[in-house]
C-alpha positions, 0 to 999 in steps of 0.5 A: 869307232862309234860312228853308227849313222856314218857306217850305216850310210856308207855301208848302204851306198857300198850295198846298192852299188855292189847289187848293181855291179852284181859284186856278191861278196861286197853286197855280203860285206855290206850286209855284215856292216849294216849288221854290226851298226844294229847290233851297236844300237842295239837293234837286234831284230833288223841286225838279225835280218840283215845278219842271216842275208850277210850269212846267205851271201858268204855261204854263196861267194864261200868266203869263209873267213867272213862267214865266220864274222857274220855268223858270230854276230848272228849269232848274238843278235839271235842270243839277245832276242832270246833264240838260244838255240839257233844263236848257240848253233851260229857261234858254235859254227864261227869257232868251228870255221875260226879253228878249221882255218886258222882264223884268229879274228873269226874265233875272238869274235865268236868269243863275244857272244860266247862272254855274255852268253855266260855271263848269262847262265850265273858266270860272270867271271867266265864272262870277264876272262872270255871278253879279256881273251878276245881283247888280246886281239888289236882289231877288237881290243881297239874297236868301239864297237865290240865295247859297245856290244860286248864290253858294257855288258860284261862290265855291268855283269862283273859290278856282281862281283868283288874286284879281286874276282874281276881282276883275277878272271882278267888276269886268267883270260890274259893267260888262256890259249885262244885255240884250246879255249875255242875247241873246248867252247866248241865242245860245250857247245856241241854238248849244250845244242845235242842235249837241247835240240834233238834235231841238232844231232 
């Protein structure tokens, strides 16, 4: 809902509770939350620093569900500070786990971070129809949250371009399969990482 200073404080009392009962996957959980709320105020070096503890945890507990939700979100806290890369790398891993499992929220969420990375690289429409896609999904089309993070961009992004391109891309991301769109980001991906980072091979 927004209530960044209220999420922060709950998620930080869950935190140090879940270390002191030595709860792994609530001290994950927490991490994730104290996250997002960076991420909302846009602090992106603390929601990455928090993010890769978040990712560490679930890797551990082998929660894989979300794992996925904590590697989007790295992976756009590593986008907005300019590490392509390793940002590209956490999102292709988030709809790799979303399509393994079955996962829709997982895969909308990687979504995010996919819209503005788009959006990004001259293709605001894309943009538009991948943000759309991803509001398909209630716990995300009704969250203030993913607004705040992807939303606004987005829709300072589509202001470039005429309404009838706006409302057609909405229109197209209304009608895209959710799981052939992954597979094929997941491909693009894979294509963009293998040609940019060797290692990644």
């Amino acid at each position: 809902m927004g209530s960044y200073p209220a999420a922060h404080e709950w998620a930080y009392k869950s935190l140090s509770q879940a270390r002191e009962f030595d709860l792994r996957r609530v001290v994950a959980t927490s991490l994730l939350v104290l996250g997002w709320v960076a991420l909302g105020l846009g602090d992106y070096r603390r929601a990455g620093e928090v993010l890769q503890q978040s990712v560490d945890e679930y890797r551990q507990v082998k929660f894989l569900d979300e794992l996925g939700w904590a590697l989007a979100a790295l992976g756009q806290a590593k986008l907005a500070q300019g590490e392509t890369g390793e940002g590209l790398a956490h999102v292709h891993e988030s709809l790799q786990i979303g399509r393994k499992i079955g996962a829709a929220m997982t895969t909308n969420q990687a979504l995010g971070p996919c819209a503005l990375w788009f959006g990004g690289q001259g293709d605001p429409a894309r943009a538009v129809a991948l943000y759309t896609l991803a509001c398909q999904h209630p716990g995300l089309a009704n969250s203030r949250w993913f607004d705040d993070v992807y939303g606004n961009p987005i829709a300072a992004l589509s202001e470039q371009l005429p309404a009838q391109v706006v409302a057609a891309a909405q229109a197209g991301g209304r009608s895209l399969d959710l799981w052939q769109t992954a597979a094929e980001l997941q491909e693009e991906l894979t294509l963009w990482l293998e040609s940019t980072i060797p290692a990644y091979v």
